[in-house]
py3Dmol code that shows the C-alpha trace and the ligand (Angstrom):
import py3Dmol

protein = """\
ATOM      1  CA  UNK A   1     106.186  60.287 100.974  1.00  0.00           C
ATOM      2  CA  UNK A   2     104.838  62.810  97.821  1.00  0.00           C
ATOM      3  CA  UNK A   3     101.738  63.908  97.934  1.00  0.00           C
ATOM      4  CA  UNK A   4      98.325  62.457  96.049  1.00  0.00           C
ATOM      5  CA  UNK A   5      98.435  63.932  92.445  1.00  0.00           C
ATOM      6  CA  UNK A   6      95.508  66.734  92.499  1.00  0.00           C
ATOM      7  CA  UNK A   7      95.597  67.583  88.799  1.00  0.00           C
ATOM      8  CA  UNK A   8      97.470  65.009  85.667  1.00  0.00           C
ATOM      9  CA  UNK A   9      97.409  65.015  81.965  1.00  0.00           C
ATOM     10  CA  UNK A  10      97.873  62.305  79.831  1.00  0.00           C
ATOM     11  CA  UNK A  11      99.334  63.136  75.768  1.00  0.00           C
ATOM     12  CA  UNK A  12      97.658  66.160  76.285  1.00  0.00           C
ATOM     13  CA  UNK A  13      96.982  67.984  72.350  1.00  0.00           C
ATOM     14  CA  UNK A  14      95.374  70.985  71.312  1.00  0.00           C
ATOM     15  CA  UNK A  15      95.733  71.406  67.429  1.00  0.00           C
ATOM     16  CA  UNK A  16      95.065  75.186  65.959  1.00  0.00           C
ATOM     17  CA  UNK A  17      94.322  73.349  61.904  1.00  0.00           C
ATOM     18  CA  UNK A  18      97.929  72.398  61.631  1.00  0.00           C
ATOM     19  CA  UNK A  19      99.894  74.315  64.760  1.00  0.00           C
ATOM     20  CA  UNK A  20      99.791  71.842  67.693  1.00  0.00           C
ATOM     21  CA  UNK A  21     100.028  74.637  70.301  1.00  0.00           C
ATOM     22  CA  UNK A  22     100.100  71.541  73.082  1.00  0.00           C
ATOM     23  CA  UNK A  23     101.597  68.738  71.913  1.00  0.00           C
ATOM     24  CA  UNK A  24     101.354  65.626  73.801  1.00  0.00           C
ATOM     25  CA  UNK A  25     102.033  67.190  77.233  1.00  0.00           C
ATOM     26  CA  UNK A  26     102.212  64.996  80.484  1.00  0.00           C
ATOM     27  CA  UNK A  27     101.884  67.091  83.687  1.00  0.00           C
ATOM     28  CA  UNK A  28     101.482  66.012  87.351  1.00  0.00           C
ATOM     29  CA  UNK A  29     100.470  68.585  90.069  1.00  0.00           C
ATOM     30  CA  UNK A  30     100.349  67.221  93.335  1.00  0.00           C
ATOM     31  CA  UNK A  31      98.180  68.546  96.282  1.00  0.00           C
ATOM     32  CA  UNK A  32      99.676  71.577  97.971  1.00  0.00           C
ATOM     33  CA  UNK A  33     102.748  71.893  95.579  1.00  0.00           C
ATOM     34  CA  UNK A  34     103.671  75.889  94.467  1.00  0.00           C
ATOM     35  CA  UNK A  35     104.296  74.480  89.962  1.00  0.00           C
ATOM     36  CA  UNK A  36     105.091  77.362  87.962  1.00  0.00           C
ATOM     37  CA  UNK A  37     105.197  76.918  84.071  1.00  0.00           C
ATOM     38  CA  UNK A  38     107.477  78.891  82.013  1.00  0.00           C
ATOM     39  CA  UNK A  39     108.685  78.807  78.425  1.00  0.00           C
ATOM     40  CA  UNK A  40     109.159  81.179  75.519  1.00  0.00           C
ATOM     41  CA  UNK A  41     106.698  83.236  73.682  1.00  0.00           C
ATOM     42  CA  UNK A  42     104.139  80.908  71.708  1.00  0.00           C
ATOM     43  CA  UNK A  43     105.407  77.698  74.042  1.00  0.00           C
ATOM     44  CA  UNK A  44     101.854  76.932  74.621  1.00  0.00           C
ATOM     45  CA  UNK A  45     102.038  77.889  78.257  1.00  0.00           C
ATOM     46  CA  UNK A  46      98.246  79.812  78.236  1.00  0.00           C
ATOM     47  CA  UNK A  47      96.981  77.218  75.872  1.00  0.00           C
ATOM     48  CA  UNK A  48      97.553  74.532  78.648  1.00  0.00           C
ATOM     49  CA  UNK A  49      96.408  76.948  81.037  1.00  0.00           C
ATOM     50  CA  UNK A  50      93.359  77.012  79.496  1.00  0.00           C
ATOM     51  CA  UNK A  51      92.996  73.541  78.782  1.00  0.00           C
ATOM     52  CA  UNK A  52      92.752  72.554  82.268  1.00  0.00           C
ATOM     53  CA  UNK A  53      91.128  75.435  83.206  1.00  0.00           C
ATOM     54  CA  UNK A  54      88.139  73.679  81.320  1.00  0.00           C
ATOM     55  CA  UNK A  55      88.082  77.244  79.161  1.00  0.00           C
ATOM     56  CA  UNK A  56      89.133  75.417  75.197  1.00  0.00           C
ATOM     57  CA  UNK A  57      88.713  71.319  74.883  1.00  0.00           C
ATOM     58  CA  UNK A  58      91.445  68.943  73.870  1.00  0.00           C
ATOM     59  CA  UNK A  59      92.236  67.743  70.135  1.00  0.00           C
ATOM     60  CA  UNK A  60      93.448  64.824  72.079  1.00  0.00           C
ATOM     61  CA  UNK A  61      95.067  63.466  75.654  1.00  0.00           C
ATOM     62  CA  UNK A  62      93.032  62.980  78.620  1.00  0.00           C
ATOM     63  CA  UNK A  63      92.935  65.181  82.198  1.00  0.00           C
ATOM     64  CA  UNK A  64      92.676  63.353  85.671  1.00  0.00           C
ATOM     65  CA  UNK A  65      91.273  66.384  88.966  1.00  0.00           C
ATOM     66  CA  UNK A  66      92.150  63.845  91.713  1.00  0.00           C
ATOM     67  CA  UNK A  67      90.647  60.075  90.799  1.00  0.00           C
ATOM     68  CA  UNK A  68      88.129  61.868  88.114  1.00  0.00           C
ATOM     69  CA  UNK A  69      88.704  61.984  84.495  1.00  0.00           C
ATOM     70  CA  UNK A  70      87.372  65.898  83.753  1.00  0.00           C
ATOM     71  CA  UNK A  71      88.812  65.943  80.115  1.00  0.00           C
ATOM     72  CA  UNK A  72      86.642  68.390  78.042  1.00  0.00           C
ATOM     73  CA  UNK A  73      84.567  69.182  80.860  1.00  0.00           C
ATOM     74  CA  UNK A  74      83.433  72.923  80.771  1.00  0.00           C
ATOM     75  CA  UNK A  75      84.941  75.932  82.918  1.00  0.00           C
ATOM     76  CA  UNK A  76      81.863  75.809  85.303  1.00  0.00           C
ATOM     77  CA  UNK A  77      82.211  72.295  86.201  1.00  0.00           C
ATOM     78  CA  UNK A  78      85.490  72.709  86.776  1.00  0.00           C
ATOM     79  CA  UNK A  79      85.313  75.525  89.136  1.00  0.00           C
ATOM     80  CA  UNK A  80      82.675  73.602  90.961  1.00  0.00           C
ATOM     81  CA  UNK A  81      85.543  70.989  91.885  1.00  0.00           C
ATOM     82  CA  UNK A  82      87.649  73.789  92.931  1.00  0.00           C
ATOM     83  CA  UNK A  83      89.840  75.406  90.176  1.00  0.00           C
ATOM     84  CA  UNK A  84      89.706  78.796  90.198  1.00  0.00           C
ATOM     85  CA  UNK A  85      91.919  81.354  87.574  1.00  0.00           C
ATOM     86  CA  UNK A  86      92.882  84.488  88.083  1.00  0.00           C
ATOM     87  CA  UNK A  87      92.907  86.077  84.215  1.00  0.00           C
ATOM     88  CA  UNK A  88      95.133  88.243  83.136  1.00  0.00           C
ATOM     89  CA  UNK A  89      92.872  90.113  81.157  1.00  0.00           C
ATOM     90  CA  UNK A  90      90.718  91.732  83.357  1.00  0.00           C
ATOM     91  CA  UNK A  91      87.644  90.691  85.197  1.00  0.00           C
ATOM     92  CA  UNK A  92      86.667  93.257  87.414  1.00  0.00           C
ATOM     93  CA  UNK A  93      83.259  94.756  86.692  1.00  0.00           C
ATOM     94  CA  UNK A  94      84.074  98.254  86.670  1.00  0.00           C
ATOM     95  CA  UNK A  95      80.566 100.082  88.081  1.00  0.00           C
ATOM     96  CA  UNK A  96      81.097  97.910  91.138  1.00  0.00           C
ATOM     97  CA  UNK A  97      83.075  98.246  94.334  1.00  0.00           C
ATOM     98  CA  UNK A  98      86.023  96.376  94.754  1.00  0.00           C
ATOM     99  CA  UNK A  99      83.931  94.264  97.555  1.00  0.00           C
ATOM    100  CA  UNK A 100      81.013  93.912  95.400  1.00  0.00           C
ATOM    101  CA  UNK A 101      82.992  92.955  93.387  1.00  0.00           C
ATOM    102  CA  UNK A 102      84.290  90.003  95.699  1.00  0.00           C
ATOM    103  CA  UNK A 103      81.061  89.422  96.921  1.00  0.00           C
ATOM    104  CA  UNK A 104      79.621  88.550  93.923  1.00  0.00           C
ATOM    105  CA  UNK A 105      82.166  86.063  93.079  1.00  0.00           C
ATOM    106  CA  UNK A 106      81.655  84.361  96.479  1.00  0.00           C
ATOM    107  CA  UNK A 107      77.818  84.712  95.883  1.00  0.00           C
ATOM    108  CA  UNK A 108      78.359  83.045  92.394  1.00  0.00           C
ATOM    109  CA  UNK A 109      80.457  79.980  93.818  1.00  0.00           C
ATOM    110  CA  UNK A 110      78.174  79.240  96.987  1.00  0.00           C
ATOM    111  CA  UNK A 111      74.865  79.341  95.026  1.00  0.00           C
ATOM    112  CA  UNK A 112      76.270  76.294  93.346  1.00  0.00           C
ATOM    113  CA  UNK A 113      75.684  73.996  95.863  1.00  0.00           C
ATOM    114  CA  UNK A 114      73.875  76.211  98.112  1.00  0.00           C
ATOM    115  CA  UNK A 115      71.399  78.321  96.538  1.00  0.00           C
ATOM    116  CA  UNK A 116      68.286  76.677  98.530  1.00  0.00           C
ATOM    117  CA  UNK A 117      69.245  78.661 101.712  1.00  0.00           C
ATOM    118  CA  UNK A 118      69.863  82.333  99.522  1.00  0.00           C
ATOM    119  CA  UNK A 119      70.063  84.448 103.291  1.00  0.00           C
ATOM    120  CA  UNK A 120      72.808  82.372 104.870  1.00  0.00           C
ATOM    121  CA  UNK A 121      74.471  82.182 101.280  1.00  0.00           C
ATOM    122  CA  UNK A 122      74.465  85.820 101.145  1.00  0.00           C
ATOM    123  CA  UNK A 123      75.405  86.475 104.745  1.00  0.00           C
ATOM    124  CA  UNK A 124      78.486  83.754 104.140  1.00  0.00           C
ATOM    125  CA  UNK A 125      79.257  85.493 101.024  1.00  0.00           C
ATOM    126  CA  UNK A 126      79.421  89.012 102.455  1.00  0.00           C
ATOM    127  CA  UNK A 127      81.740  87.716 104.977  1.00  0.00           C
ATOM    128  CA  UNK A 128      84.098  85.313 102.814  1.00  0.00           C
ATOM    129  CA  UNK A 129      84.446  88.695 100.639  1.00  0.00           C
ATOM    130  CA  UNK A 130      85.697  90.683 103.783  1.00  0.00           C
ATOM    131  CA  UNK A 131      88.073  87.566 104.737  1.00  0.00           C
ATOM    132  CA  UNK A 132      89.365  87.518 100.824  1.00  0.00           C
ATOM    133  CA  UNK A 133      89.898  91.601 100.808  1.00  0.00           C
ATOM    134  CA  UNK A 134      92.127  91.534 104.295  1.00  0.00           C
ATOM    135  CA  UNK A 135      94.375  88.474 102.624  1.00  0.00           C
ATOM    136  CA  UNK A 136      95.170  90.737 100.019  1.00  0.00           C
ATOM    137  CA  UNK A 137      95.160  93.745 101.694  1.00  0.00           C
ATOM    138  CA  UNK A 138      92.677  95.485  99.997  1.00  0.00           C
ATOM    139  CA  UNK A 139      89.916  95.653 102.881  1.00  0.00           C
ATOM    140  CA  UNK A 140      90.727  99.335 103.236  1.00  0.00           C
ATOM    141  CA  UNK A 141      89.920 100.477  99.465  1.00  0.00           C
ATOM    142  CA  UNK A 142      86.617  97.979  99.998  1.00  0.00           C
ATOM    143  CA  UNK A 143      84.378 101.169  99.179  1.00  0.00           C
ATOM    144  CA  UNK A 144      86.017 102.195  95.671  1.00  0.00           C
ATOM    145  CA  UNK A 145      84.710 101.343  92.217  1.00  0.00           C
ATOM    146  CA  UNK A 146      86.752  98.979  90.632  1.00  0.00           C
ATOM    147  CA  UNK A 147      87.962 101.352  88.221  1.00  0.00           C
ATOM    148  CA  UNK A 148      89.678 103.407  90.849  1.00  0.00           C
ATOM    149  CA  UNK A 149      92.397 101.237  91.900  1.00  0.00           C
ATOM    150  CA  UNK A 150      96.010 101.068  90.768  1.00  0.00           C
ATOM    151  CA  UNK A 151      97.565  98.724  88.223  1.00  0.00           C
ATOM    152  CA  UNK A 152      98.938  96.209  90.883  1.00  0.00           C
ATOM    153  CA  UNK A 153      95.454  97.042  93.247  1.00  0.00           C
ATOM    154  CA  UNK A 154      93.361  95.946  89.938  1.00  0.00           C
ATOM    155  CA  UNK A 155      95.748  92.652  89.606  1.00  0.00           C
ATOM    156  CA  UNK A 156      95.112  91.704  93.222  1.00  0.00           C
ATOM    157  CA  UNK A 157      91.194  92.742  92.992  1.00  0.00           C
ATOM    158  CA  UNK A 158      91.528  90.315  90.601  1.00  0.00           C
ATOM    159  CA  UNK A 159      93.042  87.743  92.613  1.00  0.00           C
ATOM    160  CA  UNK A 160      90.911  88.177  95.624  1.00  0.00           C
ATOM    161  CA  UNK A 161      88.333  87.192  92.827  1.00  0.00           C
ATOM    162  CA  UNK A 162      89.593  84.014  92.179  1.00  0.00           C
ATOM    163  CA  UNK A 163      89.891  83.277  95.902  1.00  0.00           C
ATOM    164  CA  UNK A 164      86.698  84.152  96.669  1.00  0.00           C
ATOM    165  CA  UNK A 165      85.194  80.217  95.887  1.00  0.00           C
ATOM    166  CA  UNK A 166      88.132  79.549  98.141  1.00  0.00           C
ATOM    167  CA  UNK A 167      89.671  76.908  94.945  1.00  0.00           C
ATOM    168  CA  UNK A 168      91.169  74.441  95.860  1.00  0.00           C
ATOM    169  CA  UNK A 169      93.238  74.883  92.767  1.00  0.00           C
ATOM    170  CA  UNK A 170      94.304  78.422  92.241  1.00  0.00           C
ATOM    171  CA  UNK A 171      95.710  79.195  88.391  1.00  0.00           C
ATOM    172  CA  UNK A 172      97.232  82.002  87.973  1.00  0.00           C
ATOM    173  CA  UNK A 173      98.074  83.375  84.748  1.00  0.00           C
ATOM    174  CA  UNK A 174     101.051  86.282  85.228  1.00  0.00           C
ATOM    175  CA  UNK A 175     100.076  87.992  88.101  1.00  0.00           C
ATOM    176  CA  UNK A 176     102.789  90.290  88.310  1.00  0.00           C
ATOM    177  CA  UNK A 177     102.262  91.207  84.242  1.00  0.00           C
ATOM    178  CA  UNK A 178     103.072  95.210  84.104  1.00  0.00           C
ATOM    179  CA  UNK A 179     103.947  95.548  88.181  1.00  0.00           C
ATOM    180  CA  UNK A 180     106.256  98.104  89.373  1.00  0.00           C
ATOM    181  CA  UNK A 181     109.251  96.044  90.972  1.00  0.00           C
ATOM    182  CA  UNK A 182     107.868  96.944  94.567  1.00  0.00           C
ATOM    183  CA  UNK A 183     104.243  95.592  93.505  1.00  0.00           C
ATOM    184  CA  UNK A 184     105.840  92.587  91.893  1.00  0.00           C
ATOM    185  CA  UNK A 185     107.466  91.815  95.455  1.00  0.00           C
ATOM    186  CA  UNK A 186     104.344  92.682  97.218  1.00  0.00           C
ATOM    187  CA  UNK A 187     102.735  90.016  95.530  1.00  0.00           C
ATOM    188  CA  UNK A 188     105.343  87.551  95.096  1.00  0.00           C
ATOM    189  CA  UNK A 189     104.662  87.467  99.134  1.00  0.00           C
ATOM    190  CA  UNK A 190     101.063  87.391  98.728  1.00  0.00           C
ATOM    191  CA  UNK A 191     101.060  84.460  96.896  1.00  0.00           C
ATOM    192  CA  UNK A 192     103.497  82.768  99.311  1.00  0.00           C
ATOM    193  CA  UNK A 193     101.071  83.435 101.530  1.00  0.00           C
ATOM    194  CA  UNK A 194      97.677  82.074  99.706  1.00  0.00           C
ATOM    195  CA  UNK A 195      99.692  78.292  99.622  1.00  0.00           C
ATOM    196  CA  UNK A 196      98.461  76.898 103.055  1.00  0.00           C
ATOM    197  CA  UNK A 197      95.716  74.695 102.039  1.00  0.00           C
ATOM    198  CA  UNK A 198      95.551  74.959  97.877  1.00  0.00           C
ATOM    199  CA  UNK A 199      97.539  74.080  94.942  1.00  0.00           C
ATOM    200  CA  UNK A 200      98.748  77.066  93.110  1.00  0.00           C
ATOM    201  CA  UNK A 201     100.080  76.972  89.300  1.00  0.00           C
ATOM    202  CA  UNK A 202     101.609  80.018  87.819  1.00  0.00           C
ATOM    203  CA  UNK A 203     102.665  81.039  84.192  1.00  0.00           C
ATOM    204  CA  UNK A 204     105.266  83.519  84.651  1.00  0.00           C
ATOM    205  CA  UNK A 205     108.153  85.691  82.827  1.00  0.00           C
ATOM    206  CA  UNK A 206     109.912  87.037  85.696  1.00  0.00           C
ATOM    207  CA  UNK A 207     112.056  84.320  86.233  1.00  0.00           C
ATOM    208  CA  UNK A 208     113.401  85.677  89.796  1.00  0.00           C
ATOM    209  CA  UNK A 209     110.092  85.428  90.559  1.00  0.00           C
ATOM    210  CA  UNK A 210     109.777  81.756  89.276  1.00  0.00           C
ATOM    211  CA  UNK A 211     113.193  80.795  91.096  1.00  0.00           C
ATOM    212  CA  UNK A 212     112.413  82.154  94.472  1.00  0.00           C
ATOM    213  CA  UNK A 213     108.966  80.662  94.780  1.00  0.00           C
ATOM    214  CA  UNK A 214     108.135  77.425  93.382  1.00  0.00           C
ATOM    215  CA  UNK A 215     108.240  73.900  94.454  1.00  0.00           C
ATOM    216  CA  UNK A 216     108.761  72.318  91.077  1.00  0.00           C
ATOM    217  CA  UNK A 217     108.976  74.400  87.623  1.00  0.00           C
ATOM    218  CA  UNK A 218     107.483  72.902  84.279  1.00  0.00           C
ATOM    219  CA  UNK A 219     109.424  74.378  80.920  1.00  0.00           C
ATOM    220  CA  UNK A 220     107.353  74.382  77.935  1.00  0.00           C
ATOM    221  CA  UNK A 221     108.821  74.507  74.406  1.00  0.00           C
ATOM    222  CA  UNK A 222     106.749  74.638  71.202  1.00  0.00           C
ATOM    223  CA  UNK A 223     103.882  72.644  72.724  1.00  0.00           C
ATOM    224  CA  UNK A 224     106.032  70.068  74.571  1.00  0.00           C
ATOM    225  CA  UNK A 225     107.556  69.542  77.485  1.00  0.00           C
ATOM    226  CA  UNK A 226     111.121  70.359  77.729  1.00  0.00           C
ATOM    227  CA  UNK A 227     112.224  70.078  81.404  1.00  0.00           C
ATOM    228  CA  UNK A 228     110.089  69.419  84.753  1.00  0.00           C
ATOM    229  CA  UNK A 229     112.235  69.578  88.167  1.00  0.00           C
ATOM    230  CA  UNK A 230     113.277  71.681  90.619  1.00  0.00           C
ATOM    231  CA  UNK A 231     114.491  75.595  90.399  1.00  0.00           C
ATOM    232  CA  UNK A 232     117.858  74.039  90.637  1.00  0.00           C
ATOM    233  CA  UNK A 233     117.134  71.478  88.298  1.00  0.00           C
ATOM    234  CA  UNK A 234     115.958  73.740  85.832  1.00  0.00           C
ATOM    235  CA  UNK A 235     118.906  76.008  86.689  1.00  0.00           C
ATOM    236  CA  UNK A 236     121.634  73.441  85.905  1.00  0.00           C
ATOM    237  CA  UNK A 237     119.651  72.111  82.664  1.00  0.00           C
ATOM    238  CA  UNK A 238     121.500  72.613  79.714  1.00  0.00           C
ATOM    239  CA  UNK A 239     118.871  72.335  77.456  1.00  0.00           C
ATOM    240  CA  UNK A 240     116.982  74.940  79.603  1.00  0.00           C
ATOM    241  CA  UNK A 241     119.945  77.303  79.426  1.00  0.00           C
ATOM    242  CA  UNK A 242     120.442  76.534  75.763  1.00  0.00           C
ATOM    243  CA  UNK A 243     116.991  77.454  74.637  1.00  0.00           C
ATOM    244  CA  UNK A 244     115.030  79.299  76.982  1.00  0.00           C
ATOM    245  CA  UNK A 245     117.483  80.914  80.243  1.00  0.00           C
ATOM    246  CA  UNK A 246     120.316  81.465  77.827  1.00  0.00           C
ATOM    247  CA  UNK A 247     118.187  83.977  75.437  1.00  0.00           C
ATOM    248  CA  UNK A 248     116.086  85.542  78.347  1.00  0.00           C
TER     249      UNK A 248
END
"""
ligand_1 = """\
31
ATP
P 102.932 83.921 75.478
O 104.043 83.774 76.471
O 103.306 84.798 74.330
O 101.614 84.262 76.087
P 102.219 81.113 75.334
O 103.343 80.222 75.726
O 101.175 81.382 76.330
O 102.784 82.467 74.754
P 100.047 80.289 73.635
O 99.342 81.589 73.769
O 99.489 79.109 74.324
O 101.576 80.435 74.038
O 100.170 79.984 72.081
C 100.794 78.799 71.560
C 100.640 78.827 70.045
O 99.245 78.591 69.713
C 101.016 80.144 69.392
O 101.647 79.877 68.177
C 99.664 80.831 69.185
O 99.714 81.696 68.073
C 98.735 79.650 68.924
N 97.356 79.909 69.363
C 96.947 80.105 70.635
N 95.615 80.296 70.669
C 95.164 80.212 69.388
C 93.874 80.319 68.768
N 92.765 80.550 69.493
N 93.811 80.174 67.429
C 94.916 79.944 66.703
N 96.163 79.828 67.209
C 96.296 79.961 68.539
"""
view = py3Dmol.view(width=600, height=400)
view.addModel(protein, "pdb")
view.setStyle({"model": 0}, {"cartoon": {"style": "trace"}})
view.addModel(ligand_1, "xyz")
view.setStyle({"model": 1}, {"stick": {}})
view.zoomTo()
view.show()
């Protein structure tokens, strides 16, 4: 048997005056399925992102987080039912270390259901940060200022950020944008490794990437859905090939 549906859209529209950059889009992610969404330049992909990220409000359609209808609720309430984004413009505060950097985002998530008992919400926060740096192996540059990492160190400072409120829904918006091939692999197996217990959905490019690592892979074309199956699915689609694999 499947599992439950954790996140589902319903005719989901957002309309830029006349562009309908998501146009009527119906979208199923169920609980501890790897989705990743691909598509062409201007498909929409980080306008749906986005949408159910809580960050821009629907023209129209309606969004289900388990049995709840969430559409147009804000980013905050969303994260406080467990979806976290990594962005790919960057979040780190720079005159901070990478693990206050962490620590703050774990801070930030516990106070909100927590913030009555502030010295065991700091103490768990100092120690979810030093969990979150050793899954992405950054517990060794913990001291460093933001600033002072790498490209691909930044990317994953970034992710560890996201995984700090420990989402149950982790979004994840090109992670490997401007990697090195070896730092794209790194963290192709990083994120193979943050599955076990979450939901993960990725936009991507790298379509190696894509094939290799997801359950289920959702094309996008001009604000609509053009395929939803399998890598191999996808693979064999002719439509896929015709207008999206074929020109890639
Ligand atoms: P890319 O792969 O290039 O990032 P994408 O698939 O993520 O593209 P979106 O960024 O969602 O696509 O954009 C979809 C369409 O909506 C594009 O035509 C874009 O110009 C338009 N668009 C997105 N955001 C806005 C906005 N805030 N105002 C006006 N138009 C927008």
């Amino acid at each position: 048997m499947s599992a439950a549906p954790l996140l589902r859209t319903e005719k989901l529209v957002r309309a830029y005056g006349s562009l309908l950059a998501v146009n009527g889009v119906d979208f199923t992610v169920r609980e501890g399925e790897l989705r990743s969404i691909i598509g062409p330049n201007g498909a929409g992909k980080t306008t749906f992102f986005k949408l159910i990220a809580g960050e821009v409000t629907p023209t129209s359609g309606r969004i289900w987080f388990r049995d709840q209808e969430v559409t147009g609720m804000p980013q905050h309430g969303m994260a406080r039912l467990g979806v976290a984004k990594s962005y790919q413009i960057t979040s780190i505060f720079p005159h901070l270390t990478v693990f206050e950097n962490v620590r703050v985002a774990a801070q930030g998530a516990g106070q909100a259901y927590d913030f009555w008992r502030r010295a065991d919400a700091l103490t768990e926060a100092r120690a979810r940060a030093e969990e979150v740096l050793v899954t992405v192996g950054l517990a060794p540059k913990a001291g460093l200022l933001g600033t002072h990492l790498s490209h691909g160190e930044q990317r994953h400072l970034e992710l560890a950020i996201a995984l700090a409120a420990n989402p149950v829904l982790l979004l994840l918006d090109e992670p490997t944008a401007g990697m090195s091939p070896e730092e794209t692999d790194e963290t192709m197996v990083l994120i193979s490794e943050l599955r076990a217990g979450r939901t993960i959905i990725l936009v991507e490019h790298k379509m190696k990437l894509v094939m290799k690592i997801s359950d289920r892979i959702t094309v996008l074309h001009q604000g609509q859905v053009l395929a939803d199956g399998t890598p191999e699915e996808i693979r064999a689609n002719e439509t896929v090939q015709r207008t999206y694999l074929g020109a890639s």
